[in-house]
C-alpha positions as CSV (number, residue, x, y, z in Angstrom):
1,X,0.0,0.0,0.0
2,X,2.8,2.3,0.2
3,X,2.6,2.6,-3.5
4,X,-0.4,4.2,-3.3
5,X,0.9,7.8,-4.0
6,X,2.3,6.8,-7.1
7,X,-1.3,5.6,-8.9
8,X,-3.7,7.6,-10.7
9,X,-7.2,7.9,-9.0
10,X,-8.2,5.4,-11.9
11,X,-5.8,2.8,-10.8
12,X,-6.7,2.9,-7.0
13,X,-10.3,3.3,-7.8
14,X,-9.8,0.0,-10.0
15,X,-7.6,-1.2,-6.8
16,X,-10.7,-1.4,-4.7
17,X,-13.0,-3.0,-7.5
18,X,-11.0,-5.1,-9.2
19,X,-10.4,-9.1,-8.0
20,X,-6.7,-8.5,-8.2
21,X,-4.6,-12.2,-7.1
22,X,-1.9,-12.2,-4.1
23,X,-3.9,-8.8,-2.5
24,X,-5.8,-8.7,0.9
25,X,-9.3,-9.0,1.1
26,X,-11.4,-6.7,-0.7
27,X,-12.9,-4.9,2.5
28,X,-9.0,-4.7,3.9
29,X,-7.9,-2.9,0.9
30,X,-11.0,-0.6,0.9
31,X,-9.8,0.3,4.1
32,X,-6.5,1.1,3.5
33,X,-6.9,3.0,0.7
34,X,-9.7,5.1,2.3
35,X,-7.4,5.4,5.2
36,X,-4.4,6.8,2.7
37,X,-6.9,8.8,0.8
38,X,-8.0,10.5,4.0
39,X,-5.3,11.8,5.4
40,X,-5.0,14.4,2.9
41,X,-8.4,14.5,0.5
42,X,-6.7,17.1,-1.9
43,X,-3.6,16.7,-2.2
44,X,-4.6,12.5,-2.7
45,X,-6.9,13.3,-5.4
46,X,-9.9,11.6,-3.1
47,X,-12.9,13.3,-5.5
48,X,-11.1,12.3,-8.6
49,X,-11.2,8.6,-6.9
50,X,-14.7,8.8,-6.3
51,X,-15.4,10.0,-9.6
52,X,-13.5,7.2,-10.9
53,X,-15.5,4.6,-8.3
54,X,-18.9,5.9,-9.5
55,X,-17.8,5.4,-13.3
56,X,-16.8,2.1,-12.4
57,X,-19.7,1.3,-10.7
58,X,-22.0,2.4,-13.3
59,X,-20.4,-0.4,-16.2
């Protein structure tokens, strides 16, 4: 998860959606990206990741 910082909203939104072998559960990862995200919203790109969540979820 330290990696984090260096993926685009789409990849981390993609992160928590995707069934992704050798990763935590899903509901861990949601966590710690939501975690990440949270301690700084801007500056983490947090609304571009939730615009990229609700695109997802809407395929």
């Amino acid at each position: 998860m330290e990696t984090l910082d260096n993926l685009t909203p789409k990849q981390v939104a993609g992160l928590m959606t995707d069934n992704l072998p050798g990763l935590p559960e899903k509901e861990n990862i949601i966590n710690r990206v939501f975690d990440h995200l949270l301690v700084s919203p801007v500056e983490r790109r947090l609304p571009d990741v939730l615009q990229n969540l609700l695109l997802i979820s809407q395929m």
